[in-house]
CHARMM-style PDB file with segment names, atoms N, HN, CA, C and O in Angstrom:
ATOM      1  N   UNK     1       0.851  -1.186   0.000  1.00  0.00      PROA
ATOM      2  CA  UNK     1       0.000   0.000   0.000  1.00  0.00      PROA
ATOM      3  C   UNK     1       0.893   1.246   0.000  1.00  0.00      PROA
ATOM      4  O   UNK     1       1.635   1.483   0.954  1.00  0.00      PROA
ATOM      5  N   UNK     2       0.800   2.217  -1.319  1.00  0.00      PROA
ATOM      6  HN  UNK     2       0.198   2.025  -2.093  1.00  0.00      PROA
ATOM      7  CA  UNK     2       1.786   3.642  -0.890  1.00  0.00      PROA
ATOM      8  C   UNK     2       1.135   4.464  -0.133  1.00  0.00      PROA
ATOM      9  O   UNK     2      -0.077   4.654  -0.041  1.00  0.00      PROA
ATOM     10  N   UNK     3       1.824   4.840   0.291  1.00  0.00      PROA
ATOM     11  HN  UNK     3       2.809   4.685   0.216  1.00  0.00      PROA
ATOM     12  CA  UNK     3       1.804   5.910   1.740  1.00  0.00      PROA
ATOM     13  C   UNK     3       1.522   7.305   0.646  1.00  0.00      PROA
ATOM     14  O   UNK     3       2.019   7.659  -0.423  1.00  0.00      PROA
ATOM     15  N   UNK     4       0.124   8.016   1.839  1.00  0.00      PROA
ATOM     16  HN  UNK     4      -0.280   7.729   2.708  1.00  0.00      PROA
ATOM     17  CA  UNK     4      -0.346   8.865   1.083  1.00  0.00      PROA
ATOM     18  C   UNK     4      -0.268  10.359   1.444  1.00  0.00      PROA
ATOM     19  O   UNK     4       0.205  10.415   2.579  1.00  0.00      PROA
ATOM     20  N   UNK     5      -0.497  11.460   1.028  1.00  0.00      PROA
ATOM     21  HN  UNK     5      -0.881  11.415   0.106  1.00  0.00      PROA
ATOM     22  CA  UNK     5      -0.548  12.630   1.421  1.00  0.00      PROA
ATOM     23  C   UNK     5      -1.567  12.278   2.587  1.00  0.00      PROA
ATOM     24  O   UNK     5      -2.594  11.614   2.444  1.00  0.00      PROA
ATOM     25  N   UNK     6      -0.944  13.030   4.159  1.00  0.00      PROA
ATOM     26  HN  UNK     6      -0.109  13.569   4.275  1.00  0.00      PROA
ATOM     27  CA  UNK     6      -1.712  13.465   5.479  1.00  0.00      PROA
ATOM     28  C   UNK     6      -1.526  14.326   5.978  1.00  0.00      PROA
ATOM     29  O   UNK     6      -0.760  15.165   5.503  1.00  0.00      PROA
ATOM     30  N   UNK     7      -2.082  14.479   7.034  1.00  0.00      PROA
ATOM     31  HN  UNK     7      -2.704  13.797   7.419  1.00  0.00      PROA
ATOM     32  CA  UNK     7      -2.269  15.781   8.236  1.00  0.00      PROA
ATOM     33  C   UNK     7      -1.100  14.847   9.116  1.00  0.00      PROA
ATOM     34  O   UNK     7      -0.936  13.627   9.098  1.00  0.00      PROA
ATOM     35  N   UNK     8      -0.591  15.576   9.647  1.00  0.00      PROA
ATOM     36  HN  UNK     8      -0.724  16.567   9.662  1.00  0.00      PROA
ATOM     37  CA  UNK     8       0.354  15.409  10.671  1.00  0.00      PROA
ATOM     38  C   UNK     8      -0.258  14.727  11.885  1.00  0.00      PROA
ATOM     39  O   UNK     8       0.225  13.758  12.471  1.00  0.00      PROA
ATOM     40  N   UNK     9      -1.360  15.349  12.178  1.00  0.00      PROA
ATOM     41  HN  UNK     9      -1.753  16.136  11.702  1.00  0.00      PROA
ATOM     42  CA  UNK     9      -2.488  14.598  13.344  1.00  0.00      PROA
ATOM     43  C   UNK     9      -3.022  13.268  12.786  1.00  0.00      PROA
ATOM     44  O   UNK     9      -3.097  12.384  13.640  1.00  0.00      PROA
ATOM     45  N   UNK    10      -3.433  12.904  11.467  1.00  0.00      PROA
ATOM     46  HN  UNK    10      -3.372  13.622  10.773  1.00  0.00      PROA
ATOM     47  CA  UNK    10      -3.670  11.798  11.326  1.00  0.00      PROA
ATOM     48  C   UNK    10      -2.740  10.638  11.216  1.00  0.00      PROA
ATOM     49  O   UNK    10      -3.168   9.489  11.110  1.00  0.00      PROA
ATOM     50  N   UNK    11      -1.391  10.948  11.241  1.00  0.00      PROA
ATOM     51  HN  UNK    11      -1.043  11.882  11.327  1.00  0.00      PROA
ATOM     52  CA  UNK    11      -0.588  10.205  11.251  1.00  0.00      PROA
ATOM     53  C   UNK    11      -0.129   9.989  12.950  1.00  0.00      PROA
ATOM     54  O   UNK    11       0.255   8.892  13.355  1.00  0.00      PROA
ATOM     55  N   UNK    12      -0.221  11.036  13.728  1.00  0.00      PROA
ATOM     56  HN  UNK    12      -0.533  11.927  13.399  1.00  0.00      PROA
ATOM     57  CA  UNK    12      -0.190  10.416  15.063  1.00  0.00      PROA
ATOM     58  C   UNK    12      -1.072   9.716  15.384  1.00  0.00      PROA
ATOM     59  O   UNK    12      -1.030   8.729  16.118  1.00  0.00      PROA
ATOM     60  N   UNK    13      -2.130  10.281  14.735  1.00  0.00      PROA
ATOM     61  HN  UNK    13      -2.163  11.083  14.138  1.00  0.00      PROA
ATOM     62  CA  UNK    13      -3.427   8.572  15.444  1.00  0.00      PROA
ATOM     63  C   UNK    13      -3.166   7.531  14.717  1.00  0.00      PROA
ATOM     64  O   UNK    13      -3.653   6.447  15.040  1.00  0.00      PROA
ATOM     65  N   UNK    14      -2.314   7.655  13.550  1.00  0.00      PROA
ATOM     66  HN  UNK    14      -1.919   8.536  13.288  1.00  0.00      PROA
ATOM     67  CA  UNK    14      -2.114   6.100  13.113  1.00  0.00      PROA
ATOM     68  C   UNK    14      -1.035   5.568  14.067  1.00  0.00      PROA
ATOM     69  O   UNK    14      -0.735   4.383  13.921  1.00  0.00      PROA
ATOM     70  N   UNK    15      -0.534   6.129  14.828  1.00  0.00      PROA
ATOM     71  HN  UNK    15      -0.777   7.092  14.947  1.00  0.00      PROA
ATOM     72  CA  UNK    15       0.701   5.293  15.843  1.00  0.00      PROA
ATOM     73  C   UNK    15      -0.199   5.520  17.126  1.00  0.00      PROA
ATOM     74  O   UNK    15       0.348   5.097  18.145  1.00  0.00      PROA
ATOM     75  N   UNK    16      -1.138   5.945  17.274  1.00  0.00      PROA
ATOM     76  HN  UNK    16      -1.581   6.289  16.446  1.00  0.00      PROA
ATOM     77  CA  UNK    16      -1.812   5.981  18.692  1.00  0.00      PROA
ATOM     78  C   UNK    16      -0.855   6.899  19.292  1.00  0.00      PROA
ATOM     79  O   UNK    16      -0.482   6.389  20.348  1.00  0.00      PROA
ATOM     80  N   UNK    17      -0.250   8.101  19.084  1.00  0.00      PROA
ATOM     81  HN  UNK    17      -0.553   8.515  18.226  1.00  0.00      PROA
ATOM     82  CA  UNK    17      -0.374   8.928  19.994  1.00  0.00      PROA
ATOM     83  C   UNK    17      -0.547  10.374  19.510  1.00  0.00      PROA
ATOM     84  O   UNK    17      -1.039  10.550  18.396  1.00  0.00      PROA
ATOM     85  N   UNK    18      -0.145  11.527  20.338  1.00  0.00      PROA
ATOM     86  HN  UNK    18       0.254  11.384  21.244  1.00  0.00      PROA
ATOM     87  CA  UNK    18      -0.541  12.568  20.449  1.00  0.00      PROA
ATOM     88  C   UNK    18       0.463  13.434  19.595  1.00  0.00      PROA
ATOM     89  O   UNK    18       1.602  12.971  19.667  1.00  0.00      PROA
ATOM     90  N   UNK    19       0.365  14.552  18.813  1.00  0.00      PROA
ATOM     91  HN  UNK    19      -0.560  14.929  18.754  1.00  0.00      PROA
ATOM     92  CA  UNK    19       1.387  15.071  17.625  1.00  0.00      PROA
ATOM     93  C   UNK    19       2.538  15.432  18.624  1.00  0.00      PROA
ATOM     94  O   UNK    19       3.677  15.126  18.270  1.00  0.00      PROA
ATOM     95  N   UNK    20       2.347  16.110  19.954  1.00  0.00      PROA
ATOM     96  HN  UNK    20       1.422  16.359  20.241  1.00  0.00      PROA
ATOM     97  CA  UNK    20       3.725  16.414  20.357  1.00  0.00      PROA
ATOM     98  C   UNK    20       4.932  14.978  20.355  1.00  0.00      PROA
ATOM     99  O   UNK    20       6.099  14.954  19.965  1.00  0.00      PROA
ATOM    100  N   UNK    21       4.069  13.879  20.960  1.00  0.00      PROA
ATOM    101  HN  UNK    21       3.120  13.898  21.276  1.00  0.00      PROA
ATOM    102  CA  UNK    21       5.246  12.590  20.863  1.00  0.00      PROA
ATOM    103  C   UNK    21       5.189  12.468  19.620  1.00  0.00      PROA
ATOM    104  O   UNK    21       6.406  12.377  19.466  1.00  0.00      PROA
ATOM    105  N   UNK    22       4.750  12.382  18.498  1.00  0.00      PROA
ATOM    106  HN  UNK    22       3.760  12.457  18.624  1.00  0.00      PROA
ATOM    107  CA  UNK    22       5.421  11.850  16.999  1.00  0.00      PROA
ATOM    108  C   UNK    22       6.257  13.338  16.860  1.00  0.00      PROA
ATOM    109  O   UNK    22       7.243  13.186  16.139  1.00  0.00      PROA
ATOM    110  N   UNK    23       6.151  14.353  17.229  1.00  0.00      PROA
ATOM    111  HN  UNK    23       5.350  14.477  17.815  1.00  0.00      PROA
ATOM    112  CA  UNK    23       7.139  15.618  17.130  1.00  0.00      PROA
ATOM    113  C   UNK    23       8.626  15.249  17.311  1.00  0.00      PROA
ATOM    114  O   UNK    23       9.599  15.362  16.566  1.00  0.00      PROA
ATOM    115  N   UNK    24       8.464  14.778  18.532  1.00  0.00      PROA
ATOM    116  HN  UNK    24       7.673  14.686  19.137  1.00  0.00      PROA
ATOM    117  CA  UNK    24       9.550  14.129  19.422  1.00  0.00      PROA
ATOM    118  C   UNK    24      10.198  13.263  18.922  1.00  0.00      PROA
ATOM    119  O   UNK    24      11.425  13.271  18.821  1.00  0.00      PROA
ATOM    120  N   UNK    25       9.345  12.282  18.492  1.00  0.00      PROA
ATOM    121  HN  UNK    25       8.349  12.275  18.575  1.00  0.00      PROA
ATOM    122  CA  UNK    25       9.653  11.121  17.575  1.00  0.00      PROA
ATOM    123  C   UNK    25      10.693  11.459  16.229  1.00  0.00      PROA
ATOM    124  O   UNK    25      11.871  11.107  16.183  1.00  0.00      PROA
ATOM    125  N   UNK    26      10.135  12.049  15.400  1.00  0.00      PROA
ATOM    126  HN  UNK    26       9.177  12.335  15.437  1.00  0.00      PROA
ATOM    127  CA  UNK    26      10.813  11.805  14.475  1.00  0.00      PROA
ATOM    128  C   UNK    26      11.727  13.375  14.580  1.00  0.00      PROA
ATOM    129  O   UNK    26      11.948  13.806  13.448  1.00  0.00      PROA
ATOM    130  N   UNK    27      12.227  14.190  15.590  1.00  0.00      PROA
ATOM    131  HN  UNK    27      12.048  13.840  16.509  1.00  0.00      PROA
ATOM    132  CA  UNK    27      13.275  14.758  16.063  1.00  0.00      PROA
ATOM    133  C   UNK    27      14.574  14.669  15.102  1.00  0.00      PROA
ATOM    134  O   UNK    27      14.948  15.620  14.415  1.00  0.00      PROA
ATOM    135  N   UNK    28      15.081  13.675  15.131  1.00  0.00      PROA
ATOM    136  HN  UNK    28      14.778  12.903  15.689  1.00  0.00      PROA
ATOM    137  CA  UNK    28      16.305  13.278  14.872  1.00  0.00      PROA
ATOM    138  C   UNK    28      16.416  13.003  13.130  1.00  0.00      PROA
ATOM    139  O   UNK    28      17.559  12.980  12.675  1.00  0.00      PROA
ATOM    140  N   UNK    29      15.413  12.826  12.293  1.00  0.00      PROA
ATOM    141  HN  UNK    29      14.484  12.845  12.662  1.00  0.00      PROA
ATOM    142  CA  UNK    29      14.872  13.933  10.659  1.00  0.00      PROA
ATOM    143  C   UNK    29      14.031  14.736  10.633  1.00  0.00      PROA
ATOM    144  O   UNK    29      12.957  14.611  10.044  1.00  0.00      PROA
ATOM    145  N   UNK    30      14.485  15.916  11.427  1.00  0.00      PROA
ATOM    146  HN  UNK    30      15.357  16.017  11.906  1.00  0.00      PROA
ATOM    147  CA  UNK    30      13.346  16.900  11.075  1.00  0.00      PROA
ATOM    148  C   UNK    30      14.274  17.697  10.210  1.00  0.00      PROA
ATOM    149  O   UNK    30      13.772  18.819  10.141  1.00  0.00      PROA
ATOM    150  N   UNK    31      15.341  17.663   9.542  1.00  0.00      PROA
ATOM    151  HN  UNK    31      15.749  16.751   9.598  1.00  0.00      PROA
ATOM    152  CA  UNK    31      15.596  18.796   9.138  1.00  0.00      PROA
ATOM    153  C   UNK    31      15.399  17.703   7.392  1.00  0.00      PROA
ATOM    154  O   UNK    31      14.613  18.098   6.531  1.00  0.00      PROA
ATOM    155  N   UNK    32      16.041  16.709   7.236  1.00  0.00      PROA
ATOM    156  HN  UNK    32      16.679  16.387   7.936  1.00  0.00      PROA
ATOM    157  CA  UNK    32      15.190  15.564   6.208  1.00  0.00      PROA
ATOM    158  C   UNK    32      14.021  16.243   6.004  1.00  0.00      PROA
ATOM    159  O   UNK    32      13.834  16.883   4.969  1.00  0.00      PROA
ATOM    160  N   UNK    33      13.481  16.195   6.593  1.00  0.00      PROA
ATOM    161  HN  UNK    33      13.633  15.675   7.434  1.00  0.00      PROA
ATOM    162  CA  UNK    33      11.726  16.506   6.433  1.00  0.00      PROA
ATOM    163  C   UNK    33      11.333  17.692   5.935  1.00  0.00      PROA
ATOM    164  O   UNK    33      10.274  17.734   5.309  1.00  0.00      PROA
ATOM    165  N   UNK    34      12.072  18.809   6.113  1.00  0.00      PROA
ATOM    166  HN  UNK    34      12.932  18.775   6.622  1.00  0.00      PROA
ATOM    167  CA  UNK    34      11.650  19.843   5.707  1.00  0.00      PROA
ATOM    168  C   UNK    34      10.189  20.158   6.160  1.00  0.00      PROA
ATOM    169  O   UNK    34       9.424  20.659   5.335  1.00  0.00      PROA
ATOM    170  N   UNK    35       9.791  19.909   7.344  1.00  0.00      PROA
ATOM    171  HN  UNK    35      10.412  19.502   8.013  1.00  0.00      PROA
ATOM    172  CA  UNK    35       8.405  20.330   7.699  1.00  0.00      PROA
ATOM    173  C   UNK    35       7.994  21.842   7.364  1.00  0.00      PROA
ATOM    174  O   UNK    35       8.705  22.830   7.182  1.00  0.00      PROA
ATOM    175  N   UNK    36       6.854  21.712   7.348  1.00  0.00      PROA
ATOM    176  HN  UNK    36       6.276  20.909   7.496  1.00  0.00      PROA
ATOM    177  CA  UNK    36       5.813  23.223   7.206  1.00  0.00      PROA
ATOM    178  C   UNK    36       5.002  23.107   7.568  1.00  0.00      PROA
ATOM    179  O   UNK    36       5.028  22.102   8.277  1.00  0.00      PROA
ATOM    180  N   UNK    37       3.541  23.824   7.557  1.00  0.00      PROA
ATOM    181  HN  UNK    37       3.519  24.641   6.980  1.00  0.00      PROA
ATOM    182  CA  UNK    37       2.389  24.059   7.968  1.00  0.00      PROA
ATOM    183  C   UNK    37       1.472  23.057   7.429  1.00  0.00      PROA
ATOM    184  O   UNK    37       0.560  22.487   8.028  1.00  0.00      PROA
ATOM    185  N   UNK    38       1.855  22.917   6.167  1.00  0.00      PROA
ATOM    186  HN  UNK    38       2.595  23.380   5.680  1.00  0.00      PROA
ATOM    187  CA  UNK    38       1.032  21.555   5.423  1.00  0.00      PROA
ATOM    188  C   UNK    38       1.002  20.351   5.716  1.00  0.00      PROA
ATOM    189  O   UNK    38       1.602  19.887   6.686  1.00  0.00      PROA
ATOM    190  N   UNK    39       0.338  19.715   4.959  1.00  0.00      PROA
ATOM    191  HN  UNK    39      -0.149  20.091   4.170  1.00  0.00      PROA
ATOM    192  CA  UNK    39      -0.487  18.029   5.110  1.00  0.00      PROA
ATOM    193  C   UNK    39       1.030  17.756   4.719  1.00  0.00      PROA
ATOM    194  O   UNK    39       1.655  18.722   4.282  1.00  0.00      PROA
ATOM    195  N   UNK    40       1.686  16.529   4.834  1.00  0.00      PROA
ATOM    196  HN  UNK    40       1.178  15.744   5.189  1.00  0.00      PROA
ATOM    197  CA  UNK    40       2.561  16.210   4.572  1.00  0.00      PROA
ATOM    198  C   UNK    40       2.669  15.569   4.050  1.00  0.00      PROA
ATOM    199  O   UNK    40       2.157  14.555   4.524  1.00  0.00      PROA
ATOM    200  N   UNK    41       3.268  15.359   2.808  1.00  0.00      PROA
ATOM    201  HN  UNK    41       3.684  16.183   2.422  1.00  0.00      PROA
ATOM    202  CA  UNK    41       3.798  14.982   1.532  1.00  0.00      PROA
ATOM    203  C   UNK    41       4.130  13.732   1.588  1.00  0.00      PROA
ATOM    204  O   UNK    41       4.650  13.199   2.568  1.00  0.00      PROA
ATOM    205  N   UNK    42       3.781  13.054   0.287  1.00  0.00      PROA
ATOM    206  HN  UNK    42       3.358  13.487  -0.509  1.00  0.00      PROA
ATOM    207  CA  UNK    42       3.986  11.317   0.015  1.00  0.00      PROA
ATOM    208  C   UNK    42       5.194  10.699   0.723  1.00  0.00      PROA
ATOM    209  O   UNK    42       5.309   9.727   1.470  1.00  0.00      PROA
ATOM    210  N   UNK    43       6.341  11.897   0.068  1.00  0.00      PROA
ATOM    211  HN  UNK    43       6.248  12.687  -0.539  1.00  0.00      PROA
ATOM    212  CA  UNK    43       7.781  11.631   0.513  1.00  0.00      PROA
ATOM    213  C   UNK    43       8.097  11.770   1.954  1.00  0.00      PROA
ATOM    214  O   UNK    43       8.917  10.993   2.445  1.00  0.00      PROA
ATOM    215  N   UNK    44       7.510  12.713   2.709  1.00  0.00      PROA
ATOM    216  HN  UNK    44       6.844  13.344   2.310  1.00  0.00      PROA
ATOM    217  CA  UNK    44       7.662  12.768   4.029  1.00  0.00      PROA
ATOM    218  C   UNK    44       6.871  11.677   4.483  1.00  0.00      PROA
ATOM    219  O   UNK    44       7.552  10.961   5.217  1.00  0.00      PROA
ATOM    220  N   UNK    45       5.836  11.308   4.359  1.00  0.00      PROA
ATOM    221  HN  UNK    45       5.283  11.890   3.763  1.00  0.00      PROA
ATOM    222  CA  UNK    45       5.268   9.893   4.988  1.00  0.00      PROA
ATOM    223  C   UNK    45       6.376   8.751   4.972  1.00  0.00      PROA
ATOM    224  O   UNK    45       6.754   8.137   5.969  1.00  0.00      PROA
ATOM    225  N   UNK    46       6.824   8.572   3.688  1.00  0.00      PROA
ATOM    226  HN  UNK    46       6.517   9.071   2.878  1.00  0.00      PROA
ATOM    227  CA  UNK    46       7.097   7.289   3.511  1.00  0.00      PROA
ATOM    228  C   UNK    46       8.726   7.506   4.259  1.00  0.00      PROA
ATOM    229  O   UNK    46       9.208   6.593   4.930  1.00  0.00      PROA
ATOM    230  N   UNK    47       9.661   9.162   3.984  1.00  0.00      PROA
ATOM    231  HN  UNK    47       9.269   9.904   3.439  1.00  0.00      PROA
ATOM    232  CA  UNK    47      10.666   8.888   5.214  1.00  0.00      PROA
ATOM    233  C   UNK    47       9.902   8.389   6.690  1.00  0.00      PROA
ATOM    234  O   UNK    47      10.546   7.678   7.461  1.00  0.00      PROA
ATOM    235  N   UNK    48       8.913   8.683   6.928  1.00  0.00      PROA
ATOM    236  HN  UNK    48       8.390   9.261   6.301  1.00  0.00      PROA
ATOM    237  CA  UNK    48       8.548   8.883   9.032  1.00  0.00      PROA
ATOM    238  C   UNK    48       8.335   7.232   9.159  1.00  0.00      PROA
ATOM    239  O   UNK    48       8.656   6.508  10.101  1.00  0.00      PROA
ATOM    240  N   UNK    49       7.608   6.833   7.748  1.00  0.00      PROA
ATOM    241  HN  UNK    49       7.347   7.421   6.983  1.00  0.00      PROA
ATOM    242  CA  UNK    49       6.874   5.272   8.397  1.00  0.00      PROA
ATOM    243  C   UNK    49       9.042   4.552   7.750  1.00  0.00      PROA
ATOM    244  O   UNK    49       9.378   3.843   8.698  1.00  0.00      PROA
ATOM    245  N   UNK    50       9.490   4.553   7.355  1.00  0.00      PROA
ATOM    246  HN  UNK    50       9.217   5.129   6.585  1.00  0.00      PROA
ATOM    247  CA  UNK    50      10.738   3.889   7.467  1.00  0.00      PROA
ATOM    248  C   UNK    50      12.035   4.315   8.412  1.00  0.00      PROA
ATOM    249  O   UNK    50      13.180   3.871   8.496  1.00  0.00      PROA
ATOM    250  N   UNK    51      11.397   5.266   9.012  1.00  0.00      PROA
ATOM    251  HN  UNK    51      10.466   5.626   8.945  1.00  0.00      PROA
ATOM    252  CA  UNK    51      12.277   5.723  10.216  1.00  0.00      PROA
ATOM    253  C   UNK    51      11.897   4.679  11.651  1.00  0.00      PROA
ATOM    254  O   UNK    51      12.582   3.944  12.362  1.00  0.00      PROA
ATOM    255  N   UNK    52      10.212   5.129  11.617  1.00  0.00      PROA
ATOM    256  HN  UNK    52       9.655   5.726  11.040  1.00  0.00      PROA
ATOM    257  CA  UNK    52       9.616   4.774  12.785  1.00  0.00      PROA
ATOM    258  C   UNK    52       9.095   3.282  12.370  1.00  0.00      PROA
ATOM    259  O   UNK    52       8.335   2.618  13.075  1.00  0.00      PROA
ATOM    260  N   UNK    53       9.375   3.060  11.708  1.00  0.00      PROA
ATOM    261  HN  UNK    53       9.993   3.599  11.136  1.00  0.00      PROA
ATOM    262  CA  UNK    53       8.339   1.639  11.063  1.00  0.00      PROA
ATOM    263  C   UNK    53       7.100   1.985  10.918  1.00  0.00      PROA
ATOM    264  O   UNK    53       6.550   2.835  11.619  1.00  0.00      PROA
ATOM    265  N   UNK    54       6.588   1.391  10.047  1.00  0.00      PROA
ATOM    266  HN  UNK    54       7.035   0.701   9.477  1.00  0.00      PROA
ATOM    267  CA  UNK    54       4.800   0.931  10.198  1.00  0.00      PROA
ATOM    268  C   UNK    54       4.286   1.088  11.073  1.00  0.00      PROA
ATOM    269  O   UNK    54       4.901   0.629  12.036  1.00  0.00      PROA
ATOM    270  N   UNK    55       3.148   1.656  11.377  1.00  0.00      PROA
ATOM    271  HN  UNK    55       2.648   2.030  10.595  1.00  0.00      PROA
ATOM    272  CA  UNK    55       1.944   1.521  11.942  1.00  0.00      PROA
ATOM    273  C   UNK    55       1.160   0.071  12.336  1.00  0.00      PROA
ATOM    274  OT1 UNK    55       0.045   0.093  12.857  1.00  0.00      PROA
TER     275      UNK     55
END
Protein backbone atom coordinates (compact mmCIF):
# COMPACT_ATOMS: atom_id res chain seq x y z
CA UNK A 1 0.00 0.00 0.00
CA UNK A 2 1.79 3.64 -0.89
CA UNK A 3 1.80 5.91 1.74
CA UNK A 4 -0.35 8.87 1.08
CA UNK A 5 -0.55 12.63 1.42
CA UNK A 6 -1.71 13.46 5.48
CA UNK A 7 -2.27 15.78 8.24
CA UNK A 8 0.35 15.41 10.67
CA UNK A 9 -2.49 14.60 13.34
CA UNK A 10 -3.67 11.80 11.33
CA UNK A 11 -0.59 10.20 11.25
CA UNK A 12 -0.19 10.42 15.06
CA UNK A 13 -3.43 8.57 15.44
CA UNK A 14 -2.11 6.10 13.11
CA UNK A 15 0.70 5.29 15.84
CA UNK A 16 -1.81 5.98 18.69
CA UNK A 17 -0.37 8.93 19.99
CA UNK A 18 -0.54 12.57 20.45
CA UNK A 19 1.39 15.07 17.62
CA UNK A 20 3.72 16.41 20.36
CA UNK A 21 5.25 12.59 20.86
CA UNK A 22 5.42 11.85 17.00
CA UNK A 23 7.14 15.62 17.13
CA UNK A 24 9.55 14.13 19.42
CA UNK A 25 9.65 11.12 17.58
CA UNK A 26 10.81 11.80 14.48
CA UNK A 27 13.28 14.76 16.06
CA UNK A 28 16.31 13.28 14.87
CA UNK A 29 14.87 13.93 10.66
CA UNK A 30 13.35 16.90 11.07
CA UNK A 31 15.60 18.80 9.14
CA UNK A 32 15.19 15.56 6.21
CA UNK A 33 11.73 16.51 6.43
CA UNK A 34 11.65 19.84 5.71
CA UNK A 35 8.40 20.33 7.70
CA UNK A 36 5.81 23.22 7.21
CA UNK A 37 2.39 24.06 7.97
CA UNK A 38 1.03 21.56 5.42
CA UNK A 39 -0.49 18.03 5.11
CA UNK A 40 2.56 16.21 4.57
CA UNK A 41 3.80 14.98 1.53
CA UNK A 42 3.99 11.32 0.01
CA UNK A 43 7.78 11.63 0.51
CA UNK A 44 7.66 12.77 4.03
CA UNK A 45 5.27 9.89 4.99
CA UNK A 46 7.10 7.29 3.51
CA UNK A 47 10.67 8.89 5.21
CA UNK A 48 8.55 8.88 9.03
CA UNK A 49 6.87 5.27 8.40
CA UNK A 50 10.74 3.89 7.47
CA UNK A 51 12.28 5.72 10.22
CA UNK A 52 9.62 4.77 12.78
CA UNK A 53 8.34 1.64 11.06
CA UNK A 54 4.80 0.93 10.20
CA UNK A 55 1.94 1.52 11.94
Amino acid sequence: MPAKVKTFSALATEYGICTNTLRKWIKPIEKELKLDRRALREWQVTLIYSFLDKP
